[in-house]
C-alpha positions as CSV (number, residue, x, y, z in Angstrom):
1,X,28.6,-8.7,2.2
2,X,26.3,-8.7,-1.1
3,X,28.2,-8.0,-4.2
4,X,27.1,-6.8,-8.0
5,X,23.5,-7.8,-7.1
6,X,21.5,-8.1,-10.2
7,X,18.4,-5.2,-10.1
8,X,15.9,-7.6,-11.8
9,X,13.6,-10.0,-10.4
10,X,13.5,-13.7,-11.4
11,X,9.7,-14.8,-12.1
12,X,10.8,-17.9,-14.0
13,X,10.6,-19.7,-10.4
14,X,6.9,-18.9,-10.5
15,X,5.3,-19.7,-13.8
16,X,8.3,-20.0,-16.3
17,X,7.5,-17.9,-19.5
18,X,6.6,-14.9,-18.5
19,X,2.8,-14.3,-19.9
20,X,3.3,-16.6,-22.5
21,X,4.1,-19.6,-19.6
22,X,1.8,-22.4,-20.7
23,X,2.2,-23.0,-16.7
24,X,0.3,-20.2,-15.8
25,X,-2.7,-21.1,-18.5
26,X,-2.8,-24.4,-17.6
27,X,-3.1,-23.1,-14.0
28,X,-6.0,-20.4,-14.8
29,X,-7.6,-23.3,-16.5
30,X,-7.8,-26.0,-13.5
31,X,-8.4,-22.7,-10.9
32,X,-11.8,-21.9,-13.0
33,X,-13.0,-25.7,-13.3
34,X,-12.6,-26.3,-9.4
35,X,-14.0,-23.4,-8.4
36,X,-17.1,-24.4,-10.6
37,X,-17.0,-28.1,-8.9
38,X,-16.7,-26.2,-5.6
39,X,-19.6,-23.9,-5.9
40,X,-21.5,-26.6,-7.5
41,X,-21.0,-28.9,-3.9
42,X,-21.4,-26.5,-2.0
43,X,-24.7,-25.7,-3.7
44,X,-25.8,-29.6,-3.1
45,X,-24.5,-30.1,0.2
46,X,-23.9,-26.9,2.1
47,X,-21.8,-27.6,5.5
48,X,-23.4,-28.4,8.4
49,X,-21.4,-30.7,10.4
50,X,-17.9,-30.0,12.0
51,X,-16.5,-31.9,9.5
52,X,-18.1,-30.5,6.6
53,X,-17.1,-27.1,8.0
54,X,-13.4,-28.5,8.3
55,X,-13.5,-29.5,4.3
56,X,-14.7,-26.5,3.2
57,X,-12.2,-24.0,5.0
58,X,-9.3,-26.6,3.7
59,X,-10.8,-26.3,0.1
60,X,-10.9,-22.3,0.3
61,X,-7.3,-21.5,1.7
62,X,-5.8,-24.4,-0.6
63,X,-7.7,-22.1,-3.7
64,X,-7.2,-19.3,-2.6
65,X,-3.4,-19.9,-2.0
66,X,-3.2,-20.3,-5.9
67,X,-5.6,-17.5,-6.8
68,X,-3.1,-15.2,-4.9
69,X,-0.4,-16.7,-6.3
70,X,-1.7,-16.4,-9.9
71,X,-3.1,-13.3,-9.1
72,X,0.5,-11.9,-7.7
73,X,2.5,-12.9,-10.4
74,X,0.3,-11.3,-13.3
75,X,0.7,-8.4,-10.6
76,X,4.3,-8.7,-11.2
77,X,4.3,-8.5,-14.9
78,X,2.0,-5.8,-15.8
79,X,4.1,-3.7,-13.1
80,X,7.5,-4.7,-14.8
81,X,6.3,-4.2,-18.3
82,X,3.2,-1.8,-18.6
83,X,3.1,-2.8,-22.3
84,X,2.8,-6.2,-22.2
85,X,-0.7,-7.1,-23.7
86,X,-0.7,-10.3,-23.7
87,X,-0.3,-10.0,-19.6
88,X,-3.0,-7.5,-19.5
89,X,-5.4,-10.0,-21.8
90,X,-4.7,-12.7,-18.4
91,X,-5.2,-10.1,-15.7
92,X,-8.6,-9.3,-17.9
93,X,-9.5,-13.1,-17.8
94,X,-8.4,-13.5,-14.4
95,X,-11.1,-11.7,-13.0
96,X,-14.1,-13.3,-13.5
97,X,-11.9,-16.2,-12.0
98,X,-11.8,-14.4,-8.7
99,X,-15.0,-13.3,-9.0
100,X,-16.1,-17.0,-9.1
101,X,-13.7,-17.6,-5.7
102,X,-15.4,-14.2,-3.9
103,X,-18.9,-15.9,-4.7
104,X,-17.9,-18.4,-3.1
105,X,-16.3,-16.9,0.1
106,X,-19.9,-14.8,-0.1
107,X,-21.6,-17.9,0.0
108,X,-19.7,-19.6,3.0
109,X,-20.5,-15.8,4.9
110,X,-24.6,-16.6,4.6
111,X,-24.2,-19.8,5.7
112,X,-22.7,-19.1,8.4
113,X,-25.0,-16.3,9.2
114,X,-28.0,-18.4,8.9
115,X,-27.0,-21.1,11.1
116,X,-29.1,-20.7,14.8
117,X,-27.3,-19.1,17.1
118,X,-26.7,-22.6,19.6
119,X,-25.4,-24.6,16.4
120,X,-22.8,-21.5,15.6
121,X,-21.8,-21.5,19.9
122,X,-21.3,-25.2,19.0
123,X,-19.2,-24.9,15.8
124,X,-16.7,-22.3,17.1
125,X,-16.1,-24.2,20.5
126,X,-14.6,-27.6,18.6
127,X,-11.5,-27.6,19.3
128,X,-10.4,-28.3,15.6
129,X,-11.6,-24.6,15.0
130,X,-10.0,-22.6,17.4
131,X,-7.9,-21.3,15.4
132,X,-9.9,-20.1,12.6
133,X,-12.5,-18.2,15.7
134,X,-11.6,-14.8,15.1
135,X,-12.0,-15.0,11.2
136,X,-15.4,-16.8,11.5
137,X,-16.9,-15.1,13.9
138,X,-16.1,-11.6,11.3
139,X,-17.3,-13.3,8.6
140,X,-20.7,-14.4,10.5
141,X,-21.3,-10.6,11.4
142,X,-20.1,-9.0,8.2
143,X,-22.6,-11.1,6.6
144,X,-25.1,-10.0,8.6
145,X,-24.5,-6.4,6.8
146,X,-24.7,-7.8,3.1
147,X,-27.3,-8.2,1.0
148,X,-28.9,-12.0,-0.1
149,X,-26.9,-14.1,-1.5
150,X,-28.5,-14.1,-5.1
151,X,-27.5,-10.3,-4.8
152,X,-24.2,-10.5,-3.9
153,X,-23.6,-12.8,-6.6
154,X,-24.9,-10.4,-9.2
155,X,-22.9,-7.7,-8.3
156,X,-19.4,-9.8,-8.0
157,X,-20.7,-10.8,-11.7
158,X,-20.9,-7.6,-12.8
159,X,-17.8,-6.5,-11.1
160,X,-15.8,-8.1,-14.0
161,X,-17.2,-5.6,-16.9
162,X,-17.9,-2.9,-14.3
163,X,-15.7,-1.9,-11.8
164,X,-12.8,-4.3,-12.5
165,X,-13.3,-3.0,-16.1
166,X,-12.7,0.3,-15.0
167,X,-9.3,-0.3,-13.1
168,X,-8.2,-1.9,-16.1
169,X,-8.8,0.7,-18.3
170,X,-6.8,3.4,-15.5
171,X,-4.0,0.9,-16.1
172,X,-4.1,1.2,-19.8
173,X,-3.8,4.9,-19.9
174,X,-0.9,5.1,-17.2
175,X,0.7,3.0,-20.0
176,X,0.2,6.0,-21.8
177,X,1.6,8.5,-20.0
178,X,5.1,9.2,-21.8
179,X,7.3,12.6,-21.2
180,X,10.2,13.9,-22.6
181,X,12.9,15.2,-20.5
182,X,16.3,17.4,-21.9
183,X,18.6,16.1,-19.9
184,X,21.7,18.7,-18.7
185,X,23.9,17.5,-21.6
186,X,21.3,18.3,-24.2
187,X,19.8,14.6,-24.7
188,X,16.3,14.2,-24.9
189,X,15.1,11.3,-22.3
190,X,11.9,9.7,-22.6
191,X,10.4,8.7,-19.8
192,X,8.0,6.2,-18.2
193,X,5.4,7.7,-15.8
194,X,7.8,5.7,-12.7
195,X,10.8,7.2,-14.1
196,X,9.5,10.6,-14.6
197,X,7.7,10.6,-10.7
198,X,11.5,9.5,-9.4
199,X,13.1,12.5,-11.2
200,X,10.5,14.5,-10.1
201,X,12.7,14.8,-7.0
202,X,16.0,15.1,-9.1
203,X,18.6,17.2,-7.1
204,X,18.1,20.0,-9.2
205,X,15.3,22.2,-9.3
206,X,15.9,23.2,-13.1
207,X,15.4,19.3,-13.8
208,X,12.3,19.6,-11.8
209,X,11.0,22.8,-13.1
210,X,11.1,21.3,-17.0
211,X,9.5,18.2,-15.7
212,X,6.3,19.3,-13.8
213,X,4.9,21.0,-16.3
214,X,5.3,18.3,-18.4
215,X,4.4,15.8,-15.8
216,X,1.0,17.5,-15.5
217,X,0.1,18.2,-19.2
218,X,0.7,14.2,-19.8
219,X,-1.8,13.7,-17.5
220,X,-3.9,16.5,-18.4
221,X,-3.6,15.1,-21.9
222,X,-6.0,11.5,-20.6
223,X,-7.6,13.3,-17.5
224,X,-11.1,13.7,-19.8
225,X,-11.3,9.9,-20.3
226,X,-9.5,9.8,-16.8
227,X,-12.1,11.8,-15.1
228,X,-15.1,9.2,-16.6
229,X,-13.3,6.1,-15.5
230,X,-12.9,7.2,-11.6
231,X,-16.3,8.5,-12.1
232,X,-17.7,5.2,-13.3
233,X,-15.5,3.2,-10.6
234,X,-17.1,5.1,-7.7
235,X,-20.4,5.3,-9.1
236,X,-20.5,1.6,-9.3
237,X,-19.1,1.2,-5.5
238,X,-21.5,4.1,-4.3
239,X,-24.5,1.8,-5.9
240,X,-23.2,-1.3,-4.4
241,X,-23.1,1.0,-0.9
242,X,-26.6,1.5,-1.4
243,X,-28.2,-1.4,-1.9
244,X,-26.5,-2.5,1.7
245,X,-28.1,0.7,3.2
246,X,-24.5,1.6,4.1
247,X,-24.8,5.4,4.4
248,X,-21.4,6.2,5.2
249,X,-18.8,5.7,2.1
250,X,-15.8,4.6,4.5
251,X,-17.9,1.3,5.9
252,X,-16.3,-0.9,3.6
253,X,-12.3,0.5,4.5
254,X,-13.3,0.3,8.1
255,X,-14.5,-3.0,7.6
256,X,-11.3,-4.1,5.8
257,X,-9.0,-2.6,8.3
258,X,-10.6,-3.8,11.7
259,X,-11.0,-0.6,12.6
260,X,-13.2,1.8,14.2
261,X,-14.0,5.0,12.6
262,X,-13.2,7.0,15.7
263,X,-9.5,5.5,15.5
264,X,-9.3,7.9,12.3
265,X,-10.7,11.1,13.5
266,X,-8.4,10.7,16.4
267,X,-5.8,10.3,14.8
268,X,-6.6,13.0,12.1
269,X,-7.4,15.9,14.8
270,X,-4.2,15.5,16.3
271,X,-2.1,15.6,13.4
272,X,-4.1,18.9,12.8
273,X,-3.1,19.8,16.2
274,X,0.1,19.2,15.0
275,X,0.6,21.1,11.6
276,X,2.1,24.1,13.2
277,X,5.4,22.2,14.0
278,X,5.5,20.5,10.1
279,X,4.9,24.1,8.6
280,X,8.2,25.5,10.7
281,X,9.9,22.3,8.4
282,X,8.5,23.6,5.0
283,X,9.4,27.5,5.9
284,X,12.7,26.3,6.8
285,X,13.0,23.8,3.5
286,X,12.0,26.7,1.3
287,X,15.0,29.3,2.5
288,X,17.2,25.9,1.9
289,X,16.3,26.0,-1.5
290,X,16.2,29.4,-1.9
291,X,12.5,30.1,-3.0
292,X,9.9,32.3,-1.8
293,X,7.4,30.1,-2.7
294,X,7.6,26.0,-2.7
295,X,6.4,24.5,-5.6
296,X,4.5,20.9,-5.7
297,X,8.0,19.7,-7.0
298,X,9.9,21.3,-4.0
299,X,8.2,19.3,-1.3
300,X,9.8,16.1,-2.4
301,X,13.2,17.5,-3.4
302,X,16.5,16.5,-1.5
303,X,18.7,19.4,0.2
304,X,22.0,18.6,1.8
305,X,24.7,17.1,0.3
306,X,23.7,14.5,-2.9
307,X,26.9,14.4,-4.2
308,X,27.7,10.4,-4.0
309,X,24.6,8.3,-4.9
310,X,23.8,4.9,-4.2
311,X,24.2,1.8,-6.1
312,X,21.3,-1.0,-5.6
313,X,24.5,-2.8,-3.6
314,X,25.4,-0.4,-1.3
315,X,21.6,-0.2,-0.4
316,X,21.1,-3.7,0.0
317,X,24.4,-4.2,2.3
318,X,23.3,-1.2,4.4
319,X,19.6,-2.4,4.9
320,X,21.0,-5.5,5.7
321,X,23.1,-4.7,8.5
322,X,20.5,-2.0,10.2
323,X,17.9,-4.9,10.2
324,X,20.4,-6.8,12.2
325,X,20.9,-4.7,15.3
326,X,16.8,-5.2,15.5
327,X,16.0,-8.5,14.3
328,X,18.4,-10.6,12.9
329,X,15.5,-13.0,11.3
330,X,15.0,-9.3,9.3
331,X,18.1,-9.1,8.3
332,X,18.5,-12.8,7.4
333,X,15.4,-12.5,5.1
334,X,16.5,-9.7,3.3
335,X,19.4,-11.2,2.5
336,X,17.7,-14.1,1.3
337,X,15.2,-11.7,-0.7
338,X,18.5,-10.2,-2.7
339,X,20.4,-13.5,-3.3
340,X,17.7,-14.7,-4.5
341,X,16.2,-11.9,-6.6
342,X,13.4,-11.4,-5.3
343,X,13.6,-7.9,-6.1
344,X,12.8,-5.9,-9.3
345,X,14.3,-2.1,-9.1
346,X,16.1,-2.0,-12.7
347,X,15.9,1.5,-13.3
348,X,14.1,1.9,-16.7
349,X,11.7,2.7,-19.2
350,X,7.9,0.8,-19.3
351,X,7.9,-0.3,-16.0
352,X,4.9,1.2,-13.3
353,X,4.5,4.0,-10.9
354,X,5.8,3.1,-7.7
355,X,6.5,0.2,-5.3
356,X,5.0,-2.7,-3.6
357,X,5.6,-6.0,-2.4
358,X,3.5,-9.2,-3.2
359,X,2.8,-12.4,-1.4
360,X,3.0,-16.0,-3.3
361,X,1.4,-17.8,-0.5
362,X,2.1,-21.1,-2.8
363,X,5.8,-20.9,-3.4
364,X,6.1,-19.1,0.1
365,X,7.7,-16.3,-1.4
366,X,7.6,-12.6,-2.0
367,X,8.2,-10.4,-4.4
368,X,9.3,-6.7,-4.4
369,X,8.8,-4.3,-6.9
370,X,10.2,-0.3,-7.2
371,X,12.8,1.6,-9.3
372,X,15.9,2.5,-7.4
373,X,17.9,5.5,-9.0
374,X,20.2,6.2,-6.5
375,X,18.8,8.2,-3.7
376,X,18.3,7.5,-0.1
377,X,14.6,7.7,-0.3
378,X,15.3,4.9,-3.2
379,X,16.9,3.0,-0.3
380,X,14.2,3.6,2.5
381,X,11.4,2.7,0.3
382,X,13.2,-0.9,-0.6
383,X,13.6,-0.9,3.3
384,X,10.2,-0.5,3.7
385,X,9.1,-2.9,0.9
386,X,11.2,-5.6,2.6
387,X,9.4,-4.9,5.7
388,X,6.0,-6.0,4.3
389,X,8.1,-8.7,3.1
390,X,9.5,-9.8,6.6
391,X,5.5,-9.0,7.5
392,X,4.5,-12.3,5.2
393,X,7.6,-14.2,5.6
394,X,6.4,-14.1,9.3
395,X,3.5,-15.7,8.4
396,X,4.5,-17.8,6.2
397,X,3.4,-20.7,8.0
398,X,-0.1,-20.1,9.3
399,X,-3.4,-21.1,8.0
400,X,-4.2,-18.6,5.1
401,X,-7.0,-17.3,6.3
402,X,-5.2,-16.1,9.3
403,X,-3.0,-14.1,6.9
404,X,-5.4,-11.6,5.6
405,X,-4.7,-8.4,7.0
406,X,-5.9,-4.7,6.8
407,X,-3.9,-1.8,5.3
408,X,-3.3,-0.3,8.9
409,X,-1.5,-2.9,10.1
410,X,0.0,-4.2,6.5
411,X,1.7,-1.0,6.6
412,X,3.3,-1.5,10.9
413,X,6.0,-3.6,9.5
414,X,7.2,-1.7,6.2
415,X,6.8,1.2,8.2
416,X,9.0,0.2,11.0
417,X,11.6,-1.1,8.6
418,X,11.6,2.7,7.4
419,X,12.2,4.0,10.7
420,X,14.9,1.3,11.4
421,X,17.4,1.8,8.2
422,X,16.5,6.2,8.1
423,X,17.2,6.5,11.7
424,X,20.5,4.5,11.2
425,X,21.9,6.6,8.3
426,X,21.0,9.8,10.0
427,X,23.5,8.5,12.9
428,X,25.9,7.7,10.2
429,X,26.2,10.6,8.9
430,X,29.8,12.1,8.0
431,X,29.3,15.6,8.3
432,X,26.5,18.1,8.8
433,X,25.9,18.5,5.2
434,X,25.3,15.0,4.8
435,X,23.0,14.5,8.3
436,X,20.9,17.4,6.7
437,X,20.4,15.3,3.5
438,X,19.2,12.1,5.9
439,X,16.8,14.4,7.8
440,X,15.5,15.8,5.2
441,X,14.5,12.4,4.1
442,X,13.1,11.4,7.7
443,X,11.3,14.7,7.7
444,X,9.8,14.6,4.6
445,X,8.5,11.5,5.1
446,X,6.7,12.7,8.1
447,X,5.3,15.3,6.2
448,X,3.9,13.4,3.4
449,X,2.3,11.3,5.6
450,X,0.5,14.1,7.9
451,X,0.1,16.6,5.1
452,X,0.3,14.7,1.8
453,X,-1.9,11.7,2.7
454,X,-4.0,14.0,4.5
455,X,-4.9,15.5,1.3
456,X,-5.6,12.2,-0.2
457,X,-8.3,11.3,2.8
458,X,-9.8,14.4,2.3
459,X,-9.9,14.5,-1.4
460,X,-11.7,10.5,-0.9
461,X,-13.9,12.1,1.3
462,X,-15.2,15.2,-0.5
463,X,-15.2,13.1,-3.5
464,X,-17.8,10.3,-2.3
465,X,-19.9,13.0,-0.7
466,X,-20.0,14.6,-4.2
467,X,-20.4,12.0,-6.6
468,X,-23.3,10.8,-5.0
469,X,-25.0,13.4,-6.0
470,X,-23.9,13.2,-9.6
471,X,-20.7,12.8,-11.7
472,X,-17.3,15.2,-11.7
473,X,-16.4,17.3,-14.9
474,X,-13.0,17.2,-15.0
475,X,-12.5,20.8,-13.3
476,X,-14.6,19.9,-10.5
477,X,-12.4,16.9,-10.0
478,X,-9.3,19.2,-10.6
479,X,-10.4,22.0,-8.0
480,X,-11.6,19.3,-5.3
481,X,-7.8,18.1,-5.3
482,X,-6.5,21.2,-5.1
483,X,-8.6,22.2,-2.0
484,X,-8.0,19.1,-0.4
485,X,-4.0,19.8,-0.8
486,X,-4.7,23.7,0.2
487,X,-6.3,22.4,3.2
488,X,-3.8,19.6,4.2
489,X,-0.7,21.6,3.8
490,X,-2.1,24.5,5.6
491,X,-1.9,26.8,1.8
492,X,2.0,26.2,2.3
493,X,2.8,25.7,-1.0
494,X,2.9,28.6,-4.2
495,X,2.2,25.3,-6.9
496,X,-0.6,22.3,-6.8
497,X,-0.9,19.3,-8.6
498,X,-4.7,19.3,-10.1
499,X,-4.2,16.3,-11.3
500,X,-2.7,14.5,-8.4
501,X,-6.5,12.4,-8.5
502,X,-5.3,10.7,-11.8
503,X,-1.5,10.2,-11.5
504,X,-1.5,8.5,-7.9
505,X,-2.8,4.9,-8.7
506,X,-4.5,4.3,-5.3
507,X,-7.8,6.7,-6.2
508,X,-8.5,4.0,-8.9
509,X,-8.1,0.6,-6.6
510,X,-10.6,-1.6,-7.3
511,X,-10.5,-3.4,-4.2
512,X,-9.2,-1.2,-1.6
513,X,-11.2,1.7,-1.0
514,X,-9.6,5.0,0.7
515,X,-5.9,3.4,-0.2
516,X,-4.5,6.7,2.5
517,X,-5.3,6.6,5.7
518,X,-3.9,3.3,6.5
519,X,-0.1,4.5,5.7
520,X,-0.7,7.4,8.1
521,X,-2.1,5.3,10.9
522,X,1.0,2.8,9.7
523,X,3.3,5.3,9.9
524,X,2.4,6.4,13.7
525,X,1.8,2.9,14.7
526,X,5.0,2.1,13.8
527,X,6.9,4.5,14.8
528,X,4.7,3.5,18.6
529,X,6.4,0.0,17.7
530,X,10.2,1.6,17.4
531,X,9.5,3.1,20.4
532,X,9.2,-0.3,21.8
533,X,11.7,-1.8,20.2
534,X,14.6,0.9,21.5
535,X,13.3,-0.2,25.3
536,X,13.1,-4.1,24.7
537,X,16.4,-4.4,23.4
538,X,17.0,-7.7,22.8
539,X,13.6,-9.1,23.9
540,X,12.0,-7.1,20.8
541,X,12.3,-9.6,18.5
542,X,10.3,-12.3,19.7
543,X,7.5,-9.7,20.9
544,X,7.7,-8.1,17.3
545,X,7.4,-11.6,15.5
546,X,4.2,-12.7,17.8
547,X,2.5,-9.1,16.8
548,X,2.9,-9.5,13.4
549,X,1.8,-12.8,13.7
550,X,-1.3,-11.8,14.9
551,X,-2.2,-9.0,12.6
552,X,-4.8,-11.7,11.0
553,X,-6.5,-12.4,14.2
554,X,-7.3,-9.0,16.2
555,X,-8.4,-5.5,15.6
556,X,-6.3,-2.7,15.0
557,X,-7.5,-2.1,18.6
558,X,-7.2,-5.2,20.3
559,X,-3.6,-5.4,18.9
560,X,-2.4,-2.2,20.4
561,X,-3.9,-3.2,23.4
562,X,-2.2,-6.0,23.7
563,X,1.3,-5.4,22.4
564,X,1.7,-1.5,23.2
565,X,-0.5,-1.1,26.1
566,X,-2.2,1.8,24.7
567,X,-5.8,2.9,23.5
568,X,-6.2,4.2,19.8
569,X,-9.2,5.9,20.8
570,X,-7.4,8.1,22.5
571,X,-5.2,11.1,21.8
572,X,-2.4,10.1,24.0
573,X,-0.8,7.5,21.8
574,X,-1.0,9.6,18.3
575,X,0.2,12.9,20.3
576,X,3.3,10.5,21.7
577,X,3.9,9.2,18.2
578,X,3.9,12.0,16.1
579,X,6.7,13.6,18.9
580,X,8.6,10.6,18.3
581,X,8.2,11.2,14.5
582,X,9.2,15.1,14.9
583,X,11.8,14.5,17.4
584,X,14.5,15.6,14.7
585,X,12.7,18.8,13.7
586,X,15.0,21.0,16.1
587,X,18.1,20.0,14.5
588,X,17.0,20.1,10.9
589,X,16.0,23.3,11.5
590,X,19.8,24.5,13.2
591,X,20.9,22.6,10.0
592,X,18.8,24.6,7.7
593,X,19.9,27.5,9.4
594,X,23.1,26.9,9.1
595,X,23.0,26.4,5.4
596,X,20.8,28.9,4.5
């Protein structure tokens, strides 16, 4: 049993000194100079025998383990401080850094696409290679879809002042983004943009009243420059589209996901099918709240009894000990994540939006990131963060380049983690009151991710089509988001958030394109795994370990396939899923009538 954990990460392990670690410099340094010498050898002697080829993967996953590393823990400090400059200055000059180690991956993609096709049969059947197959034979064939090299090259380069330059600046104004807040004793709180989202689902709809307005004039207040900067950002990926002849905007997120485009419609047209069932959940939410209408605010608020809230202990203890009765290599890992404060979820001002978990490939460590203020959703969103967690720990031990995964599947074991600890406190419960509480958490969880991401896909969607036709104003930007929510929650709700484009970080990724569907498709692929898990038992563990382990080495389809017997192509699975995911819906709605 965990006692008086401390809520802030430790770093010093990593680069001691924060952004001012001369570590860190001196790291940046030596990364820059041997990814010049690298490119430069490459340049002189390109590989051609199996030996060469051997070299040059060592050389790229021994970088590249530092890059992410470096990368991760710069990560780490703009999230925990979003006012530290002089860690934004690094993050600025760590760019063109990676931009030198992408060139080079770029580079090692047209080689391999240029060699014959017998010499390629020959290189991929040494036995020395077998286990890098999978990865080279992607890269061969994504290459194939790239521009020349010297073309690639210039638009990595001007990446760093371009689109990079962009995500930077959206980091800058969420740094911004202050609000007031006066609190039920008459003192006046001011808030960070993560502080004010968390008490956007304060207990008390007065709280949350004040706060939304508020929540959407600070955002309102940067939206102008806002609205140029995702505008710019897009513009500069739509261009890059074009010059690949890539006609259809979600090429490159299919590419990084492994996954085929007709996975996502199928997936998307039953949810739809299924909207019916999560509206019956939001018409029974709203008479628990007492509304005629629900407001943006109301979608995320708790019901049920909130009386006794959680402290970052009691969280950690339970989490814990639900990992165990699945996996007790989970539960040992999380332990070892908390001793060893691995996790940062201090409650308080000039930290980010959100939550996430980072891999330091080097140090073969994670870190975890959120802002826990007592709630159960605090607690299944650490749950879930420790699942990516357990997701990397997992494979820990494999050759890097087998460890680079797509968002689908990054999100199976955070997901499932979710699932594990929400289902358990539901089954825990103490009384009615408090089971409502839990499956009101489980439910709107399943919402968000059928309705709310929804909205965020389709939003992506009707953006790109847009925007390649010419920039946004700010009110078209505002009115596309509010369609796309209309349409997603089925015109449920009597409030929008316009805005929603500009507050929710993953619109302005820089590398990730259409940062949405993947938590959806983890969400049902998941919950597809738990099913599995409940009818293993005790043979789960291995099975689940081996999947994960292979998330780096198979498509999304290949991998259900193999480890759930089931075809993503087809309705079946996602229809099975998503009544896995609503199998709670008929006693949170005798609940909700029974507290109405």
């Amino acid at each position: 049993m965990l006692e008086n954990l401390n809520p802030v990460w430790n770093l010093e392990t990593i680069f001691p000194g924060g952004s001012s670690s001369p570590e860190l410099k001196e790291e940046m340094e030596k990364l820059a100079a041997e990814l010049k010498q690298f490119d430069q050898g490459l340049n002189k002697n390109p590989p051609l025998s199996l030996e060469d080829w051997l070299e040059c993967l060592n050389q790229v996953q021994a970088i590249g383990a530092r890059l992410r590393e470096a990368g991760a823990f710069l990560g780490c400090l703009n999230a925990a401080n979003t006012n530290d400059i002089q860690a934004q200055m690094l993050s600025g000059a760590f760019f063109p850094i990676f931009a030198g180690f992408d060139q080079i991956r770029t580079k090692i993609m047209v080689f391999l696409s240029q060699m014959d096709q017998e010499a390629f049969n020959n290189l991929i059947a040494a036995p020395q290679l077998q286990e890098y197959n999978f990865v080279i034979k992607e890269m061969r064939s994504l290459s194939k879809q790239r521009l020349p090299l010297e073309q690639e090259q210039l638009i990595s380069n001007l990446s760093i002042n371009g689109l990079n330059a962009w995500g930077t600046l959206y980091q800058r104004l969420v740094s911004r983004v202050k609000i007031e807040l006066v609190e039920k004793d008459g003192s006046i709180s001011e808030l960070s943009a993560g502080q004010a989202y968390n008490r956007l689902s304060d207990p008390d709809r007065s709280i949350r009243e004040q706060l939304m307005p508020k929540w959407e004039e600070a955002w309102s207040d940067l939206a102008e420059i806002a609205a140029h900067e995702l505008n710019s950002l897009i513009g500069f990926r739509l261009e890059v589209y074009k010059a690949r002849g890539w006609s259809d905007p979600l090429t490159q997120a299919l590419q990084q996901n492994r996954i085929e485009r007709k996975t996502i419609e199928t997936m998307w047209s039953t949810i739809d099918k299924n909207k019916d069932a999560l509206l019956d959940y939001l018409n029974a939410k709203k008479k628990l709240l007492g509304v005629e209408e629900l407001s943006w605010h109301d979608f995320s608020a708790p019901v049920g009894n909130q009386d006794e809230a959680w402290t970052y202990t009691q969280g950690a203890n339970f989490i814990i000990e639900q990992f165990q009765r699945f996996s007790p290599k989970m539960a040992e890992f999380a332990q070892h994540a908390f001793e060893n404060r691995w996790v940062e979820a201090e409650n308080r001002s000039g930290k980010g939006v959100g939550a996430f978990c980072t891999t330091l490939p080097v140090s073969k460590e994670t870190r975890i990131f959120t802002t826990f203020s007592g709630t159960i959703n605090n607690v299944t969103t650490l749950a879930h963060e420790l699942g990516h967690g357990f997701h990397a720990y997992a494979m820990k031990d494999m050759s890097l380049i087998n460890q680079e995964i797509g968002m689908c599947l990054a999100e199976t074991a955070s997901t499932f983690s979710e699932l594990v600890v929400s289902d358990a406190a539901i089954k825990s419960a103490q009384n009615d009151q408090e089971k409502l509480s839990l499956l009101e958490d489980k439910m709107q969880r399943a919402a968000n991710h059928m309705m709310n991401i929804h909205s965020r896909f389709i939003f992506e969607t009707n953006y790109y089509a847009a925007r390649q036709k010419a920039p946004l104003s700010l009110q078209q930007i505002n009115e596309m988001m509010v369609e796309a929510q209309k349409e997603a929650y089925c015109d449920a709700l009597g409030e929008w958030h316009p805005t929603f484009w500009f507050s929710k970080g993953h619109f302005h990724g820089t590398s990730v394109p259409f940062y949405n569907f993947p938590y959806t498709f983890g969400f049902l692929f998941a919950t597809g795994v738990y099913a599995k898990a409940q009818e293993m038992g005790d043979d789960f563990e291995d099975m689940y370990v081996e999947l994960l382990q292979n998330t780096g080495v198979m498509t999304v389809e290949e991998l259900a396939k193999a480890y759930l017997d089931v075809d993503l192509r087809e309705e079946e699975f996602w229809q099975r899923a998503i009544d896995l995911a609503l199998n709670d819906l008929d006693e949170y709605l005798r609940l909700a009538e029974k507290f109405s």
